[in-house]
N, C-alpha and C positions, 0 to 999 in steps of 0.2 A: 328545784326548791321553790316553792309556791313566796310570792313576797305580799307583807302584811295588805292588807286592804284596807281604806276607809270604809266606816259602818254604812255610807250610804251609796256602795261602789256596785252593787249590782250581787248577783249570788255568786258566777262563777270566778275564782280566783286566777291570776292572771299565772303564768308558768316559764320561766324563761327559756328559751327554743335552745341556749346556748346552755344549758344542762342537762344533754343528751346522755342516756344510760350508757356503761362502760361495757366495750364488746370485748365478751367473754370466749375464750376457746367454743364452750359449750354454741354460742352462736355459731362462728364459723362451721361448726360439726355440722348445723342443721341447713347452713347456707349451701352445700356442695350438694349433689344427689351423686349416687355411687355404682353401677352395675359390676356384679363380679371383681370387688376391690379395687374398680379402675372408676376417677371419677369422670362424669358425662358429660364432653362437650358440649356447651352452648350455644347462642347465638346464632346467627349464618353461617351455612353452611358453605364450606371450602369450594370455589370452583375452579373446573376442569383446568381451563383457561384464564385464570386471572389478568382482569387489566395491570398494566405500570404506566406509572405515572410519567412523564417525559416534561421538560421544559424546552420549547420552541419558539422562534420570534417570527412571528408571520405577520404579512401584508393585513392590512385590516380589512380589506373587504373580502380575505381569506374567509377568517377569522368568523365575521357576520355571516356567512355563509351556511344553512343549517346541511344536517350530514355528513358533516366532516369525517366524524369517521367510517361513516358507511363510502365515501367515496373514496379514503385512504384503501380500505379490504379491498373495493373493486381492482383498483389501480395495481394492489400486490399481486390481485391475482391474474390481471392481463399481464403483469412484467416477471414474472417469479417472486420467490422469496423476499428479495431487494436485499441478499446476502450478496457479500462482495464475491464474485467470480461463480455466482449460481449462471 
């Protein structure tokens, strides 16, 4: 809703950001895209191998250390899995 102006306030009217139009069904209809009545995943796509996240308390100059994880894989694969009784 536009709010009155003084006569000498410039041409454009100012608009308040916090009287956003009401989202309608009809939006979300056009927000989805749809193949074959399934709708189409977005974003990044799923991989193979997903990391997880882990919480660990290491030494600090572990820690500083760059590679860590490239030196964790090495290390699984000189020792095995690091499955208990592999």
């Amino acid at each position: 809703m536009p709010v009155p102006r003084k006569r000498d306030a410039g041409e454009l009217a100012w608009t308040d950001p916090d009287d956003a139009p009401e989202l309608t069904g009809v939006f979300f209809e056009r927000a989805d895209i749809y193949e074959g009545g399934q709708p189409v995943r977005r974003g990044r796509p799923k991989l193979e191998k997903p990391k997880r996240q882990v919480t660990m308390r290491l030494d600090a100059e572990v820690v500083e250390r760059p590679r860590a994880n490239a030196a964790l894989a090495e290390w699984l694969a000189r020792n095995g899995s690091g499955r208990a009784g592999a």
